[in-house]
N, C-alpha and C positions, 0 to 999 in steps of 0.2 A: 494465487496462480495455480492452476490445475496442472495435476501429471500431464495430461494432453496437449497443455498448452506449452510444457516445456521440451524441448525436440530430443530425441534419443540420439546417441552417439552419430545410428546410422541415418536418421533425417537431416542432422544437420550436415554429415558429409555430400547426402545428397542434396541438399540446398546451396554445397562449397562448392555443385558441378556446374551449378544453375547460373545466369549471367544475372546481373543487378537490373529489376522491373523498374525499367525507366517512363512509364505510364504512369504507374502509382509512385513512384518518388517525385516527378514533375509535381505532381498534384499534391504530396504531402508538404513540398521544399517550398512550393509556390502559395501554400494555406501559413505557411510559419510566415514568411517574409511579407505575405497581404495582411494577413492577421495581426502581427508585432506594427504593421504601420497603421492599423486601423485604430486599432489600440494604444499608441501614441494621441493620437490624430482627438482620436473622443475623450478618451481618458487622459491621459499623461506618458510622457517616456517612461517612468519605472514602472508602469503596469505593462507595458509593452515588455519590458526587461523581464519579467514574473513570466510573461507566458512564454518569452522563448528559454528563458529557465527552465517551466512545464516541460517544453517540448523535448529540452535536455534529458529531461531526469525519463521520461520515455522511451529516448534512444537507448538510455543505461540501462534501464528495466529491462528493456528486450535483447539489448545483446548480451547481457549479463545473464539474461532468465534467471533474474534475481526476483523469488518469489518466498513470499512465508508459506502459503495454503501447504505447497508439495514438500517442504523443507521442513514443516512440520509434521507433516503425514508420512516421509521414507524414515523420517526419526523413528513416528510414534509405531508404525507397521514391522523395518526394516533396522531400527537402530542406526540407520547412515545417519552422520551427525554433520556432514560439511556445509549445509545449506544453514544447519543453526550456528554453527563456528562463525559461518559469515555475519551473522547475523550480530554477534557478539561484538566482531572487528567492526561492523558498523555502529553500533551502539556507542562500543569504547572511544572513537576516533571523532562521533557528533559531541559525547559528553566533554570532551577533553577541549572542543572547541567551547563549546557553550558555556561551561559552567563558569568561568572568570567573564563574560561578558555580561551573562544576566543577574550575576553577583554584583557587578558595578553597573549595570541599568541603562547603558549605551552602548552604542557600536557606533564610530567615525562619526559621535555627534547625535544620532538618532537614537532616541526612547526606545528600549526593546524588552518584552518581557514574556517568558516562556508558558508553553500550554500547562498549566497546573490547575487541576479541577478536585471537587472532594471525590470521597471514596466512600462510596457506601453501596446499600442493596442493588441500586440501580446498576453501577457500575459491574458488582459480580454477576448479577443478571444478564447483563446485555452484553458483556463482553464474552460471557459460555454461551448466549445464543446464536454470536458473531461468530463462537468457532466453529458450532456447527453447521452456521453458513457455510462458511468458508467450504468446508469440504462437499457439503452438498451442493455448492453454486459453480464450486470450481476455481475459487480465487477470492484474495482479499480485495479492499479496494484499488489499492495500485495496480494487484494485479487485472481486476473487470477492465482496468481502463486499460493499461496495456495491450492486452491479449485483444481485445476488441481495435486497437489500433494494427494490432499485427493479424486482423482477418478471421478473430474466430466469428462466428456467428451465434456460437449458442450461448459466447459471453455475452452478445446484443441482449441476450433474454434474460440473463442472471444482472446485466445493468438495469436493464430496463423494473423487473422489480427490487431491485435494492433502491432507484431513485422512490417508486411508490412506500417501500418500507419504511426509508427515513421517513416520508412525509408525515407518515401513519404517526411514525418515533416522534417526530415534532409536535403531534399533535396531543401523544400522552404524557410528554414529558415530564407537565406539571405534577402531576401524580406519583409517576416515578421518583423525582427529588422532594416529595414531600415524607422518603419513608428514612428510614433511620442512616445517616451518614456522618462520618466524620468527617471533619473540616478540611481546606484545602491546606498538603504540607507538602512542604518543601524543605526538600533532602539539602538542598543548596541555604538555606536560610535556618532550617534547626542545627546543620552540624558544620557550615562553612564551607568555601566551593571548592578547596582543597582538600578536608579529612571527606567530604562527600563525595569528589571525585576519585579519591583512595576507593573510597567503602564499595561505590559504581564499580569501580575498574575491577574491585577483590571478585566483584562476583560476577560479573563476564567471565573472568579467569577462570571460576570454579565451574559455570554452567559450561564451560565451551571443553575443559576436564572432565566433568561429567559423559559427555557425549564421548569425549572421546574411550574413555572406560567400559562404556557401553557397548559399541563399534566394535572395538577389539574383542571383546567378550562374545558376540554374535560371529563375528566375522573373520577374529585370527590377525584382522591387518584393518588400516584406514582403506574403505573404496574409495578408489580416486577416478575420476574421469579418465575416457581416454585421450589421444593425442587431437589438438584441435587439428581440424581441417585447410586452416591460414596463418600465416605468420608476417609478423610486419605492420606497417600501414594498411595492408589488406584485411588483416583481422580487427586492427583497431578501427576502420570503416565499414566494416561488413560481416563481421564478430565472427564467433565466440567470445566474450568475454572472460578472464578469470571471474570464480565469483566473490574475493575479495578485492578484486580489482574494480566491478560494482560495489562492492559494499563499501571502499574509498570512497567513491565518485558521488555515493548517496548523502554519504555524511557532509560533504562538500558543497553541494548542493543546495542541501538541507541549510548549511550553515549561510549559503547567498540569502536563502529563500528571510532568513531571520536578517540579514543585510537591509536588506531590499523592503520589505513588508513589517520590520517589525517585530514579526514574532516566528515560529516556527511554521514546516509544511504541516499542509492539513491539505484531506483529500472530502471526508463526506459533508461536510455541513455544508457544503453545493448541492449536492445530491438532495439535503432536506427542501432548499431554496428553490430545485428546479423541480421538485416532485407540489409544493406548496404554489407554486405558480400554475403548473398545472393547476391544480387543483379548484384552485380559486376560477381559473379559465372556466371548469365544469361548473361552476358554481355555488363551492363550500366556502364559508365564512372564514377562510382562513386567519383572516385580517384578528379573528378576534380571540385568537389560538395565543394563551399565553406566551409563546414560544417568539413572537413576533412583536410584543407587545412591546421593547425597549424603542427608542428612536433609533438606533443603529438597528436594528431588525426590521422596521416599519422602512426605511430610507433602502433598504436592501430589498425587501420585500416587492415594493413600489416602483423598483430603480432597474438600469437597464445590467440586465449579468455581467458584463462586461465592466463597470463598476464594480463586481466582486473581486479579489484576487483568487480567491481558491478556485472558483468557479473557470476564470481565464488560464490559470495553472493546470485544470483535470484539463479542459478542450487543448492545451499546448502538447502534456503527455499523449492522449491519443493519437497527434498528426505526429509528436516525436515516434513512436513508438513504429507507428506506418512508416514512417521512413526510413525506421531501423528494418523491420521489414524485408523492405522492395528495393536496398544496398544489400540485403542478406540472401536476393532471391527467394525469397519466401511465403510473397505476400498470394494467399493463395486460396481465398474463403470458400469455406465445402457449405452449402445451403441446407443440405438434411441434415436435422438433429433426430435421433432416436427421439420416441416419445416420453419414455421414463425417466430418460436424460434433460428433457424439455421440464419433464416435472419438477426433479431436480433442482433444474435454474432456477426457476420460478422458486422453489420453498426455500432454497437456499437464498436467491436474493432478496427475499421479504425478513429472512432474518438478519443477516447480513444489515440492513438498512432499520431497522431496529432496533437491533442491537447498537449500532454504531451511536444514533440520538440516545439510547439510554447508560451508553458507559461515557461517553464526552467522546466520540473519535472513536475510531479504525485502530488496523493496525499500522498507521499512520501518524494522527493525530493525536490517539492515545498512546500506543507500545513505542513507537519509535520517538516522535517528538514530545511525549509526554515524559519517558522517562532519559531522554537526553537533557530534557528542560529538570531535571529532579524531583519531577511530580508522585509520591506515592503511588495516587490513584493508576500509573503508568504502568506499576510493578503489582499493583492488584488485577489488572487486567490483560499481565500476558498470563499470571497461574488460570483463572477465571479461561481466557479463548483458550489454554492450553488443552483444559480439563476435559470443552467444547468439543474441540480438535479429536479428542480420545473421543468421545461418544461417536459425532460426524465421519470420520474415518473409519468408525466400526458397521456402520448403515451403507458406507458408499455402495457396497458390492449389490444392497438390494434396489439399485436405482440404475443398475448395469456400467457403474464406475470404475475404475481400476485402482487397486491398492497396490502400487510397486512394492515388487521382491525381489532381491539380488539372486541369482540363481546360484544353488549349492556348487562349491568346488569341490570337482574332481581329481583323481589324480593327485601325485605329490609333489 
């Protein structure tokens, strides 16, 4: 999620003056409730259930402006640590659900088994070329799709090449995982889902300490937001949210989405599907792309999106996210992108969708649901996007981006 896309104290009081855009909420309210029965109708009721799930976790996303891109860039620039805190309360609260569930291998009857992928070159590659997407495109995956739900436009350009990125990523994958990696481990299955969810939880604690040692050192005190502009039913409809009160609502989420489907949220390996579909549309052999080669790839490949879950869960966030929105008075898309800004997208979303097929997943797929599932590869690839992050956030300023700073205090 880009600094631009998350609103300043003073936009969002002036969106709290604004009446709720009952145009674009018809249209978002009336795409969830035609869409969940369409999706019944072709598919089944739990795929219908997944996407209005989607749409959930978009409402969240957006009135929470619960975003990694910005929350690691006021870190990495400004030292504010609260958007990583959160980030930690989320982590700790999926692990705590997950780990005795995919320790015993069901949930209410149903097989379920977490993203844990190996860890090798690919993965520290693609995950530091992913961070400096991030900062260059303006947002993680969650956040493209939100932000684009809540009216940016110049995220239309940072989605649109991170779908062509994955494709590209699907297409060299094979090479990628052919270079030196260690196997797939699980923190859950080498030390038990108990001393593993200790060891998880020990270091949330210490990294969300860290930040906070840091903050104080820069700044004298924790920054805190100011006062929201609603309170009530009005703010839980039309937000601000707290943003550990998203980061609750993510891991909750998260934890249906593993209900429901089986395994954990994931946001890009849609994006590889819908960028390879493409593709083949122009006329590239995709068919014959290792990557697709499994009969669960070939049947996905072949099959209508809406057969996918992930795929039905990004298009649910989007129209969630628009409706968070246009109840926020907000929804308000500005058509001029700077052109350096255009570039930006563009180079940001080709790595971004690159990165995402050569580490296994986002900051989704991999950081959030890879290491609530115990996956090593989960906790190689937030240092790996971190490190990204630090390069990406140091370039923004030559693409005309903004790197937030808290302004020096005055006065005693």
């Amino acid at each position: 999620m880009s600094g631009s896309a998350v609103a300043s104290g003073s936009t969002l009081r002036a969106g709290s003056r604004r009446g709720i855009n009952s145009q674009a909420s018809l249209i978002a309210g009336a795409g969830i409730i035609a869409g969940a029965a369409l999706i019944g109708a072709v598919v089944n009721p739990r795929q219908a259930l997944l996407y209005v799930l989607g749409a959930a976790m978009g409402l969240v996303l957006y009135h929470a402006a619960f975003g990694f891109t910005s929350a690691w860039r006021v870190f990495i620039a400004d030292r504010r640590g609260e958007g990583l805190r959160a980030q930690m309360v989320m982590l700790a609260v999926a692990s705590f659900l997950f780990f005795p569930v995919l320790a015993a291998g069901s949930l209410f009857g149903q097989p379920v088994s977490g993203l844990v992928s190996p860890a090798g070159v690919s993965v520290v590659f693609g995950a530091f070329i992913f961070g400096i997407g991030m900062q260059l495109g303006g947002g993680c995956a969650s956040g493209t799709l939100y932000t684009v739900g809540g009216g940016s436009t110049r995220m239309l350009i940072t989605l649109a090449a991170f779908v062509a990125g994955s494709a590209i990523g699907a297409a060299h994958l094979h090479w990628w995982t052919a270079l030196p990696s260690l196997p797939k481990i699980s923190i859950i299955e080498v030390a038990g889902p108990w001393t593993g969810l200790a060891i998880q939880l020990a270091v949330f604690a210490a990294i969300a300490i860290v930040t906070i040692v840091f903050e104080r050192r820069r700044h004298g005190r924790l920054v805190t937001a100011g006062a929201a502009p609603r309170t009530g039913l009005a703010r839980f409809l039309r937000g601000p949210w707290p943003l550990v009160a998203g980061a609750v609502a993510l891991a909750l989420l998260n934890f249906a989405t593993l209900a429901l489907a089986g395994r954990p949220w994931g946001i890009t390996s849609a994006f590889a599907l819908w960028g390879s579909k493409i593709a083949a549309g122009l006329g590239f052999q995709v068919a014959s792309w290792p990557y697709w080669s499994s009969p669960a790839q070939q049947a996905a490949l072949n099959g209508n999106i809406l057969n996918d879950v992930t795929s039905v869960m990004d298009i649910g966030i989007v129209l969630g996210a628009l409706l968070a929105s246009a109840l926020a008075g907000r929804f308000a898309p500005v058509w001029r992108v700077p052109l350096r800004s255009a570039i930006a997208a563009i180079v940001g979303g080709l790595l971004l969708g690159y990165g995402a097929r050569l580490a296994y997943g986002c900051n989704i797929g991999a950081y959030f649901s890879g290491i609530a599932s115990g996956s090593l590869h989960g906790w190689v690839w937030l240092v790996a996007a971190f490190v990204g992050n630090v390069l990406g956030t140091t370039i923004r300023p030559f693409f005309g981006l903004e790197v937030e700073r808290t302004p020096a205090l005055t006065g005693c």
